[in-house]
C-alpha positions in Angstrom: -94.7 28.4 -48.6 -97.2 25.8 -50.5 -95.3 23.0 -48.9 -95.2 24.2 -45.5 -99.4 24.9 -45.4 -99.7 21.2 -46.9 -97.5 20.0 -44.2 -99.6 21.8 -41.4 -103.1 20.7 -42.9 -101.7 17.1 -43.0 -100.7 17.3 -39.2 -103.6 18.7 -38.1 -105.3 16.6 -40.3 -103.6 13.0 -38.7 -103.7 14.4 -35.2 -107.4 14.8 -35.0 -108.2 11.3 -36.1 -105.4 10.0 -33.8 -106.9 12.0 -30.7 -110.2 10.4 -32.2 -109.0 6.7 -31.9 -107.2 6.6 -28.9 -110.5 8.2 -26.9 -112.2 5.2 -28.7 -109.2 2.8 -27.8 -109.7 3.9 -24.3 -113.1 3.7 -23.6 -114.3 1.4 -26.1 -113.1 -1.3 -28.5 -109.6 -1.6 -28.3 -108.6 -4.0 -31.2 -111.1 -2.6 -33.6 -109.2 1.1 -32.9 -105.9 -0.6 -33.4 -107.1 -1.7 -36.5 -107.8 1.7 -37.5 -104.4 3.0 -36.2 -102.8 0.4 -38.6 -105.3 1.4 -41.4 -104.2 5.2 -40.7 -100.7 4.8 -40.6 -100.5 2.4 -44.0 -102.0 5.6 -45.5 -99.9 8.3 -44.4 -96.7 6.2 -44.6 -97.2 4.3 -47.2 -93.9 2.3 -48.4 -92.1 4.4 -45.9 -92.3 1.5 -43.7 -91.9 -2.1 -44.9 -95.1 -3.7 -46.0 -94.5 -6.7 -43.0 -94.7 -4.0 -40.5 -98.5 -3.5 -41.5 -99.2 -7.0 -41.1 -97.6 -7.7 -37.9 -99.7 -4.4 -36.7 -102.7 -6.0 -38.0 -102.2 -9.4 -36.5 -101.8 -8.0 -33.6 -104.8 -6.0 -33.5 -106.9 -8.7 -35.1 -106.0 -11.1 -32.0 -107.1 -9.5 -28.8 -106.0 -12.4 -26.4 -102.1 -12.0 -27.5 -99.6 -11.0 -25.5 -99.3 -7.7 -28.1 -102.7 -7.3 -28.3 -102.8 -7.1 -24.2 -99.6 -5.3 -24.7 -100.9 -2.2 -26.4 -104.3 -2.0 -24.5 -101.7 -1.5 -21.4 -99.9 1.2 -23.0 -102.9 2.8 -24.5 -104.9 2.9 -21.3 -102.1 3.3 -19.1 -100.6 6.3 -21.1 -101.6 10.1 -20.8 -103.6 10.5 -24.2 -101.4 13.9 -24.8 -98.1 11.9 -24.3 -99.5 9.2 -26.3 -101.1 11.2 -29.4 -98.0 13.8 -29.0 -95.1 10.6 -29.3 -97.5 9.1 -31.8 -97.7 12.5 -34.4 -93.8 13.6 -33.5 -92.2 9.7 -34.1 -94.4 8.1 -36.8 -95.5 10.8 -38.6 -92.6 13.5 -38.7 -90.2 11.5 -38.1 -91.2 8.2 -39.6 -93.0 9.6 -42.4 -92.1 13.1 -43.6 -88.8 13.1 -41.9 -87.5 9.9 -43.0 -88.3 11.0 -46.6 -86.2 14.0 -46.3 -83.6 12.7 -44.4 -83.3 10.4 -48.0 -83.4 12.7 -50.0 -80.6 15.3 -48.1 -78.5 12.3 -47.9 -78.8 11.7 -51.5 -78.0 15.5 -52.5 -75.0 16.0 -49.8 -73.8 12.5 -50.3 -73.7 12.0 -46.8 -75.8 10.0 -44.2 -78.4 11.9 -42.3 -79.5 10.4 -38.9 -83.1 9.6 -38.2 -82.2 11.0 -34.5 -79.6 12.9 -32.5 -78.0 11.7 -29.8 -76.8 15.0 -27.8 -75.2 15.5 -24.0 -76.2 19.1 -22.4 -73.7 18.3 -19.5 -71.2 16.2 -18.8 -71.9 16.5 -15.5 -73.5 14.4 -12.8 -75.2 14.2 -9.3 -73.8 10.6 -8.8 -70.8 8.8 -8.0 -70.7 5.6 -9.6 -68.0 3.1 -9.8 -66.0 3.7 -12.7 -67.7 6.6 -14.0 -65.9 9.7 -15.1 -68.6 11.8 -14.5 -68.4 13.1 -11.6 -65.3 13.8 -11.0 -64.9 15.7 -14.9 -68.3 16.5 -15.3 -68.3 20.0 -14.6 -66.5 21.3 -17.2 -68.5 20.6 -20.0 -71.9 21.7 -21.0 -73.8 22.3 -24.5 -75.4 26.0 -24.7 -79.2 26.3 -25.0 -78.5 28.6 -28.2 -76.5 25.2 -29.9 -78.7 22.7 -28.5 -81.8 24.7 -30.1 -79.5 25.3 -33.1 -78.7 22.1 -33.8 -82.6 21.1 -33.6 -83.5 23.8 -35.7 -80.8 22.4 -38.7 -81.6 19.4 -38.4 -85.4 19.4 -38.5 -84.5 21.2 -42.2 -82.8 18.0 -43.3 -85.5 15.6 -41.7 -84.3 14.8 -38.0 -87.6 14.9 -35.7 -85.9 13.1 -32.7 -83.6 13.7 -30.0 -82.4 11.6 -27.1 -80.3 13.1 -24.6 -77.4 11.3 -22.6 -74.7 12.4 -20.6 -73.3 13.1 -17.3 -76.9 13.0 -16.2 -78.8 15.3 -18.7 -81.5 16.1 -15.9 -79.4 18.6 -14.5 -80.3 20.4 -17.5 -83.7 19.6 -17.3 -85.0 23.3 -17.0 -83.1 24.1 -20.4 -84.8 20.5 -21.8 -88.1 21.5 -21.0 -87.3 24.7 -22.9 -86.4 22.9 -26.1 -89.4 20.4 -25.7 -91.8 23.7 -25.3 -89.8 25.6 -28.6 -89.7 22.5 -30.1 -93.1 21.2 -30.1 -92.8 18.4 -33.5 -89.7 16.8 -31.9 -90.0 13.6 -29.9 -87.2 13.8 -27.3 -86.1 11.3 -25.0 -83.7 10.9 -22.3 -81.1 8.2 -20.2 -81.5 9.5 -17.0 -80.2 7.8 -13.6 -84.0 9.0 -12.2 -82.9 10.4 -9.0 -84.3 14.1 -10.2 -87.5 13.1 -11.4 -90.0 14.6 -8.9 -93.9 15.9 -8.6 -93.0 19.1 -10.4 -90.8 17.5 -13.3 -93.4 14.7 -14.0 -96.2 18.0 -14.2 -93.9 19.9 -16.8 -93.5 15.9 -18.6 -97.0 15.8 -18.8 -97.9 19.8 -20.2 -95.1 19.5 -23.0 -96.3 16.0 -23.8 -93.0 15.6 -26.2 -90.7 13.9 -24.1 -90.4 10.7 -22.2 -87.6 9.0 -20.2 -85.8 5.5 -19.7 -83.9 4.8 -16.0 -81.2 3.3 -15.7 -80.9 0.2 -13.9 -78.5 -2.7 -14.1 -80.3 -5.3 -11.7 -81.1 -5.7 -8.3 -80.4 -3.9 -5.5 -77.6 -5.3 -4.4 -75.8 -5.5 -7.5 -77.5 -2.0 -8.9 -76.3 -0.3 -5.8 -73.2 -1.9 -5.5 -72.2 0.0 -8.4 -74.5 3.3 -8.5 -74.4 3.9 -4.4 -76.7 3.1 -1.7 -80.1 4.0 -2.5 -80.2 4.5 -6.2 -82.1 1.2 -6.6 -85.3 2.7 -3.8 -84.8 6.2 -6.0 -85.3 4.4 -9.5 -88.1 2.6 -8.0 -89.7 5.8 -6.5 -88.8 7.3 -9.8 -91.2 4.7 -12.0 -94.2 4.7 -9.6 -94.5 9.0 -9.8 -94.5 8.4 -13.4 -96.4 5.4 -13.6 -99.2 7.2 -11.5 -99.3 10.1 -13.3 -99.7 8.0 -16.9 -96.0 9.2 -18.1 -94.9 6.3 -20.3 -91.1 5.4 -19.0 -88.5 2.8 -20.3 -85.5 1.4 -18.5 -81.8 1.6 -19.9 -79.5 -1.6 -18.9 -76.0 -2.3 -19.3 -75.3 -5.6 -19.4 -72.0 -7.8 -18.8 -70.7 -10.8 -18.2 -72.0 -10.3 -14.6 -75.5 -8.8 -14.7 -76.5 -10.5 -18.0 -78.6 -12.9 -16.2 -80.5 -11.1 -13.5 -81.3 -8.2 -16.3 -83.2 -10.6 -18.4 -84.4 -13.1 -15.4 -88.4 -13.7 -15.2 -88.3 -11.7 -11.8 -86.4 -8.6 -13.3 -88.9 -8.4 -15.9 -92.0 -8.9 -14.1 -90.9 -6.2 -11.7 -90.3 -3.3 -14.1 -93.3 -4.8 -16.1 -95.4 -4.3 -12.4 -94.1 -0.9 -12.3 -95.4 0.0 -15.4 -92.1 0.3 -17.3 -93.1 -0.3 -21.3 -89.7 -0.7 -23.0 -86.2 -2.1 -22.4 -82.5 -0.8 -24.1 -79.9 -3.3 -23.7 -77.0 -2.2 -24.2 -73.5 -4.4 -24.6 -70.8 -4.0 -22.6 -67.9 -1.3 -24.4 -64.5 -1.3 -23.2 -64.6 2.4 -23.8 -61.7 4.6 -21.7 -58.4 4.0 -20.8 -58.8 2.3 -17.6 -61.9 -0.2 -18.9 -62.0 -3.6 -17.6 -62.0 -6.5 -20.3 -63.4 -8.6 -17.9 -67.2 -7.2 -18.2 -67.0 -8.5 -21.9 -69.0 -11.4 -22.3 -68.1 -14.8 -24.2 -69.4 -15.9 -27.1 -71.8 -18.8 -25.3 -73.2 -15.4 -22.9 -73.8 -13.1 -25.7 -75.7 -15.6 -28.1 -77.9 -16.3 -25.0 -78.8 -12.7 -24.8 -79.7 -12.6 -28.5 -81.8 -15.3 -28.0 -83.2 -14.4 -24.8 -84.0 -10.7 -26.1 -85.7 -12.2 -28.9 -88.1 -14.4 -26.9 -88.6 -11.4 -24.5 -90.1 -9.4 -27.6 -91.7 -12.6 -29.6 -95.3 -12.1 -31.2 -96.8 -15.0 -29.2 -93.9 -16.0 -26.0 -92.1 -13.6 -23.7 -93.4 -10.4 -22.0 -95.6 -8.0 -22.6 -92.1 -5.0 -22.9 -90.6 -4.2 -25.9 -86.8 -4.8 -26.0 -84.3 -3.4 -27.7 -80.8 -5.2 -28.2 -78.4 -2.3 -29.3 -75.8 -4.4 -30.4 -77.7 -7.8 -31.4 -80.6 -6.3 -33.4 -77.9 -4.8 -36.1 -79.5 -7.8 -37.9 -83.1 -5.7 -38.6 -80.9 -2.5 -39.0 -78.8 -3.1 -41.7 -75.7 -3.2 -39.1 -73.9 -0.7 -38.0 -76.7 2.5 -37.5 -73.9 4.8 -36.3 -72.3 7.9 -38.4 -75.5 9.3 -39.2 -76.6 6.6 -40.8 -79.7 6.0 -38.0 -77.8 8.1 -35.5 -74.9 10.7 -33.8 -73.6 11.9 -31.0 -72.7 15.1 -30.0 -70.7 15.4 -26.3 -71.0 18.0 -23.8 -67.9 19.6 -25.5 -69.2 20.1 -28.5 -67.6 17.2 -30.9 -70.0 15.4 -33.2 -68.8 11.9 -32.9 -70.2 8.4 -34.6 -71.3 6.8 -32.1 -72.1 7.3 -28.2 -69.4 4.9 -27.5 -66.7 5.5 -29.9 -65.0 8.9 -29.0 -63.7 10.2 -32.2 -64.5 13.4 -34.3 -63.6 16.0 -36.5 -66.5 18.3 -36.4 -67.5 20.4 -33.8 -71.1 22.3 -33.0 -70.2 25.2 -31.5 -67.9 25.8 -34.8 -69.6 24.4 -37.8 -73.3 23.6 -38.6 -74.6 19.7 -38.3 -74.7 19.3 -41.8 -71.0 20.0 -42.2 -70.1 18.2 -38.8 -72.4 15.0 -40.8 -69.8 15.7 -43.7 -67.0 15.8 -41.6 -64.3 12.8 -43.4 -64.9 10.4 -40.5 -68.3 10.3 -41.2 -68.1 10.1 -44.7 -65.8 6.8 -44.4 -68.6 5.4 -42.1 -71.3 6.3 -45.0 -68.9 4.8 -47.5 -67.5 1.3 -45.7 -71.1 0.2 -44.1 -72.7 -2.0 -43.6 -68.8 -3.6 -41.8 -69.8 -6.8 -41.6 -71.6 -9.1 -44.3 -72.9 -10.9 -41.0 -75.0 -8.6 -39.4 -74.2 -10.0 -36.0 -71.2 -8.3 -36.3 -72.0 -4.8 -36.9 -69.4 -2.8 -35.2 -66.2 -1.3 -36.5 -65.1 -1.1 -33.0 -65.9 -4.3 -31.2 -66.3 -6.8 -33.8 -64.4 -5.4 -36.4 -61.4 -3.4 -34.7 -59.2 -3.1 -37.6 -62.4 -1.0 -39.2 -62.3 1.7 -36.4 -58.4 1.9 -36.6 -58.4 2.1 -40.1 -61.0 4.8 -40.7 -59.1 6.7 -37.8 -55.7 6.7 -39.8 -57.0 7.6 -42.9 -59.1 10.5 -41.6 -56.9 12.1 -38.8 -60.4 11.9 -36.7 -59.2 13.2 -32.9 -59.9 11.0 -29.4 -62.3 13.3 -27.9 -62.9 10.8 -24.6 -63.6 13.7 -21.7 -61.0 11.6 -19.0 -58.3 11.3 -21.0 -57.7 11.0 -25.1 -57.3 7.2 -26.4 -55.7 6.3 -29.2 -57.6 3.5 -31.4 -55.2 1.6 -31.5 -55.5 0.8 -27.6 -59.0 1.2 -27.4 -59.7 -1.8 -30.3 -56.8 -4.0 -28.7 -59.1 -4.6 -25.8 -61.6 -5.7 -28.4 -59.4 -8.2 -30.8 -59.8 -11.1 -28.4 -63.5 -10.7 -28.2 -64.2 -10.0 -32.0 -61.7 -13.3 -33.0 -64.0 -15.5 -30.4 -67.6 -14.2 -31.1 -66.8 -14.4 -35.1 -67.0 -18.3 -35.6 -69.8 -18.3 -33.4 -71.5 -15.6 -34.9 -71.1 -16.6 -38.5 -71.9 -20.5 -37.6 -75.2 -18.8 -36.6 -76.0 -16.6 -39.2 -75.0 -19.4 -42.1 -77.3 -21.7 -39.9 -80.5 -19.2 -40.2 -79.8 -17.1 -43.7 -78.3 -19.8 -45.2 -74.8 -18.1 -46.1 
């Protein structure tokens, strides 16, 4: 009981003087209310956060000129000061500060690894038709309850989890049950991968009252080669989609895919400063994964294509080049991660069915939500070997057990009995990491040639 009143007075306490300097940030001095931000945050999280995190903060906010500096004035003007303060208290201080502590600690006691956030699919369903996608034509017969998605929240903000990104099918078709978690839920940050063809006047209003959950579209280029996979008119809809929420002050990312095809439109100077125009603040790139039995091998890139993304996501994102949009590399940035952040070690998944699985793109489990309780389905033996075997790689280039390191995957599968739970049609690992052998033997050389050049092993 003494805990939980300390934990409410602290809230309150770092709410109010966050509400207090954004109001300053956005009418007054900018940098000098960045400064305090940092100053706040040091306090409250403390070692929780590594000590160069501060200073790059700080440099940022002492340098008003820079690309961050101009950066963070964007967002901080350009966001509603609910969302902002509300992402702000729910991220860095539940789940950055309080919950990352727990989470520590509960992994410690259960021996297990306990995810900073929850990756969870209400529906396999979807209201598209995209090449290659399973969704909808299986879609319909999957979908997570209300009572286990709240669940699920509810255990896991005991053992420290304060976030929750949704995936799917399209999760939006849910998005009247999502609202309802984001209103029960009110110190979770949730997010969501969403192809943005239901966001509308009314969704955007119930965005801005709940204040605790924000979006990324999903985009893979142009129109031409966006809609040449996605169907005529998704690219207008996603572009519709960003100004509603730009207008309104709703803070929005985009989600991209890229391959051996797209990977240079998604990061060209044009692509960028058009989503940057529209207000978009944040970029996931996501590799390629030859995941399902009928996956082409041919999106994969080479060696030369992938090493130009890392270093073209890195110049994107640089303190003093690139553009003012924070971009994420999922599989590239396993270097500031430690590697592999799947198994609960960062993150989960949970599908529509039910099945707590590593990783969103490797479709194993045996633990199930709508049968056990998270923790148990975060003890379940798959998991455990993830917990025990990681990091995969000594070269954090190479992070995954699947696609850099395929005999990893295969052999964690064998020794745990872990089932394919792939919603098309099950997959052994054994076929599903063939596809990868040829790219993991190419990318190594390269990879490690790299890393011995730069760490100096």
């Amino acid at each position: 009981m003494q805990n939980r009143v300390a934990h409410a007075a602290e809230r309150v306490a770092f709410q109010t003087v966050l509400n207090k300097l954004i109001k300053t940030a956005q009418t007054e001095d900018a940098a000098e209310a960045a400064n305090s931000i940092v100053n706040l945050m040091e306090k409250i999280l403390g070692d929780s956060w590594k000590q160069e995190s501060y200073e790059n903060l700080r440099h940022i906010a002492e340098h008003p000129d820079s690309k961050w500096a101009r950066y963070a004035d964007r967002i901080i003007r350009d966001t509603d000061p609910r969302i902002l303060s509300t992402f702000l208290l729910n991220a860095a201080y539940e789940g950055g500060f309080r919950g990352f502590k727990t989470s520590e600690e509960m992994s410690e006691k259960y021996g297990c690894n306990i995810p900073w956030i929850v990756l969870m699919d209400p529906t396999s369903a979807c209201n598209m038709h995209c090449t290659g996608c399973w969704a909808a034509e299986y879609g319909h017969k999957q979908n997570l309850s209300f009572e286990v998605m709240d669940r699920v929240l509810t255990e896991g903000k005991a053992l420290g989890i304060h976030a929750c990104l949704f995936t799917g099918g399209e999760p939006l078709v849910r998005k009247k049950d999502i609202i309802k978690l984001c209103e029960k839920h009110k110190d979770v940050a949730f997010h969501a991968f969403t192809n943005g063809t239901l966001i509308d006047e009314a969704f955007c209003d119930d965005l801005l009252r709940v204040g605790n959950f924000f979006l990324s579209v999903s985009i893979e280029g142009f129109a031409e080669a966006n809609d040449g996979r996605r169907g005529d008119g998704h690219f207008d809809a996603v572009m519709r989609a960003m100004d509603l929420m730009h207008n309104k002050k709703i803070p929005f990312g985009v989600s991209i895919c890229y391959t051996s095809k797209n990977y240079l439109d998604v990061t060209s100077d044009e692509f960028l400063d058009m989503i940057i125009e529209k207000g978009c603040s944040f970029a996931w790139y996501f590799h390629y994964m030859p995941v399902g039995m009928n996956a082409s091998t041919e999106l994969l890139l080479t060696p030369e294509q992938r090493m130009y993304m890392k270093d073209r996501v890195r110049w994107i994102r640089d303190i003093e080049d690139g553009k003012e949009l924070f971009a994420i590399d999922f599989q590239n940035d396993g270097e500031f991660c430690g590697g592999c952040i799947a198994g609960g070690k960062r993150y989960c998944h949970i599908n529509a069915a039910g099945d707590v699985e590593p990783c969103v793109f490797i479709h194993y489990s045996g633990a199930n939500v709508n049968e056990q309780s998270l923790l148990d389905c975060l003890r379940q033996p798959l998991f455990l070997k993830y917990h025990e075997n990681q990091p995969f790689n000594e070269n954090l280039l190479r992070p995954c057990p699947m696609l850099e390191n395929p005999e990893k995957l295969q052999e964690m599968i064998r020794e745990t009995g872990a089932r394919s739970t792939d919603l098309e049609a099950p997959e052994s690992a054994e076929h599903l990491c063939g596809k990868c052998a040829e790219y993991a033997a190419a990318w190594a050389p390269v990879a490690d040639a790299d890393w011995a050049a730069r760490h100096g092993v």
